[in-house]
C-alpha positions as CSV (number, residue, x, y, z in Angstrom):
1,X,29.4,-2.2,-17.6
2,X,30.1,-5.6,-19.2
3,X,29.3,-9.1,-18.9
4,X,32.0,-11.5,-17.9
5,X,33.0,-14.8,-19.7
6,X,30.6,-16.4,-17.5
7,X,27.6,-13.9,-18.6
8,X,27.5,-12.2,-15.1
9,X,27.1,-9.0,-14.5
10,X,26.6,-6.5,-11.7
11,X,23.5,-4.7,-11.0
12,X,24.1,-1.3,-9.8
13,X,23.3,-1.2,-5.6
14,X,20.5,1.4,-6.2
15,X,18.8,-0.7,-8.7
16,X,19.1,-4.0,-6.0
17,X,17.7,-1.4,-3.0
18,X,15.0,0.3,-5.3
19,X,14.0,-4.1,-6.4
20,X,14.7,-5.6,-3.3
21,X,17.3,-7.7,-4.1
22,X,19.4,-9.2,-1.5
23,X,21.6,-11.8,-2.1
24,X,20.9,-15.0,-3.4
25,X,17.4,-13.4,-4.3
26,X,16.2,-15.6,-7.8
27,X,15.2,-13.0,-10.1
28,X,13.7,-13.7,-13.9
29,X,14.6,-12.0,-17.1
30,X,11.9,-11.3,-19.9
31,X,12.0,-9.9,-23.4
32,X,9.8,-6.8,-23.6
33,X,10.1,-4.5,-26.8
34,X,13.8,-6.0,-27.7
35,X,14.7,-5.1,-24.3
36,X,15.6,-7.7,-21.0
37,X,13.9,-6.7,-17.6
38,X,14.9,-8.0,-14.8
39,X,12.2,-8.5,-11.9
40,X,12.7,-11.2,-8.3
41,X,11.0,-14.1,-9.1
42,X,9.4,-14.6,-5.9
43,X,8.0,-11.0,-5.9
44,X,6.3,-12.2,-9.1
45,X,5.2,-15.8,-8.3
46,X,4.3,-14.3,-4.6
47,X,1.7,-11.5,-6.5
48,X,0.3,-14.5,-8.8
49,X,-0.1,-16.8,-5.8
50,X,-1.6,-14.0,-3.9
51,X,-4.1,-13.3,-6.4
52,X,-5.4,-17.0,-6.9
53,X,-5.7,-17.3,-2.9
54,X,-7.8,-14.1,-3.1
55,X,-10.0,-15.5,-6.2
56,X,-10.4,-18.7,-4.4
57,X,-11.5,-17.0,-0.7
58,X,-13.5,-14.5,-2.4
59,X,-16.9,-14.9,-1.4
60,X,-16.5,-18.0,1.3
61,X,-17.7,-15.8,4.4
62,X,-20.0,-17.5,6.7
63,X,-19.9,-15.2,9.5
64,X,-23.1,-12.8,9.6
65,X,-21.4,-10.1,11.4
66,X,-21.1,-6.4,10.4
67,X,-18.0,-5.1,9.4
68,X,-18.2,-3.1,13.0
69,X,-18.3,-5.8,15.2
70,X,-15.4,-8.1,13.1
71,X,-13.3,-5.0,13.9
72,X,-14.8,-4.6,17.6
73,X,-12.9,-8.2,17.6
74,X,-9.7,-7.5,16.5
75,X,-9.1,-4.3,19.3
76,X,-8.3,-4.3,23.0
77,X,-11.2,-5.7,25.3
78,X,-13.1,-6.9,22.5
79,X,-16.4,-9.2,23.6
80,X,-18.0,-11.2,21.4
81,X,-21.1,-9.7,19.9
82,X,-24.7,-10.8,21.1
């Protein structure tokens, strides 16, 4: 494989399947150990974002339900508890 003139290069289609990457995906390159790696950057910025909305929700429940009856709501028929 080379690079062009332009410093393009094709990634192999089972390395875009195994990734994810479809086109026009935005994808990052990093230095690790003298080598690049290539990862999509919204798979990363979507795990970081994920993670503060997690850190930020965590602990904000106000509902005094048991974990029963919040999944008694989510199925067929469900009734709000007494």
């Amino acid at each position: 494989m080379k690079i062009t003139t332009k410093g393009q290069v094709t990634i192999p289609i089972h390395i875009r399947e195994k990734l994810g990457l479809l086109p026009h995906t935005e994808v990052t390159f990093e230095l690790q150990d003298g080598a690049a790696v290539l990862r999509p950057t919204a798979a990363v910025e979507a795990n970081r974002r994920g993670r503060r909305l997690v850190e930020r929700l965590r602990g904000s429940a106000t509902v005094s339900m048991s974990t029963d009856e919040i999944m008694s709501l989510t199925r067929d028929g469900a009734t709000t508890p007494e």
